[in-house]
N, C-alpha and C positions, 0 to 999 in steps of 0.2 A: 504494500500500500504506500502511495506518495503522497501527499496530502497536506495541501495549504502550506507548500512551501512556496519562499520571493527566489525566484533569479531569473540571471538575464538571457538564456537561452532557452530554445525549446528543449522539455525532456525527451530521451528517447531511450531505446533498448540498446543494452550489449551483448556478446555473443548470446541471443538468440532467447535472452530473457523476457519475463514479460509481467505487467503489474499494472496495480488498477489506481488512476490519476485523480483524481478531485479537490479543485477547487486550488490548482497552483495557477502564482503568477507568473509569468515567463518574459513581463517586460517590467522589469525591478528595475528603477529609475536610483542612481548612484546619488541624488539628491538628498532621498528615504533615508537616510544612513548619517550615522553621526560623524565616521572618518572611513570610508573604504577603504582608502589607499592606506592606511594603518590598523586594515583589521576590526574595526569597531563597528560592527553590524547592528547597533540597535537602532532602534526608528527612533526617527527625529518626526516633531508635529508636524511636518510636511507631507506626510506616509496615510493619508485620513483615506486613502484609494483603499487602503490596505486592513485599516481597522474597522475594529470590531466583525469581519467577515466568513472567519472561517465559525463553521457548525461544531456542536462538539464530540469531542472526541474521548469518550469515558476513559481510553487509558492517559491521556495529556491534560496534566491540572498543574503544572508550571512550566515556564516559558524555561528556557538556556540558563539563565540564570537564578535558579532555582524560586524564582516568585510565581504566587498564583495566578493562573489566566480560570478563565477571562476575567476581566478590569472592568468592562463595560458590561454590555449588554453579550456581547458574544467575543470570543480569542478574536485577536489581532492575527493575520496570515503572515505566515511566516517564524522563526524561532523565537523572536523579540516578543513581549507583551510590551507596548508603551505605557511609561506610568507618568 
């Protein structure tokens, strides 16, 4: 399962694997981000495309950084929960 994750290409299969897609974004805007170019992936309040979007997912109840999602009304896409 792939699910409600941000990046900037389309996903696709490798040798000949195969999984079920929901609800990723595949045009992650380098903006979203607090410092790309040093690694720092959390969303910045610029990222509102991306909040509150994804559905939930009983086994995911903290974001990367071990805080609870969701924050609003629904998870933020992607590994960040913005707080």
């Amino acid at each position: 399962m792939i699910f409600y994750n941000l990046c900037a290409a389309n996903i696709s299969s490798r040798d000949g694997a195969t999984g079920t897609l929901l609800g990723n974004v595949t045009t992650a805007d380098t903006t979203w981000f607090v410092n790309v170019t040093a690694g720092d992936l959390h969303l910045k309040a610029s990222a509102k495309s991306v909040m509150n979007q994804a559905k939930p997912i009983e086994a995911v109840k903290t974001d990367f950084d071990g805080e609870p999602r969701p924050k609003g009304d629904a998870a933020d896409i992607g590994a960040d929960e913005y707080r």
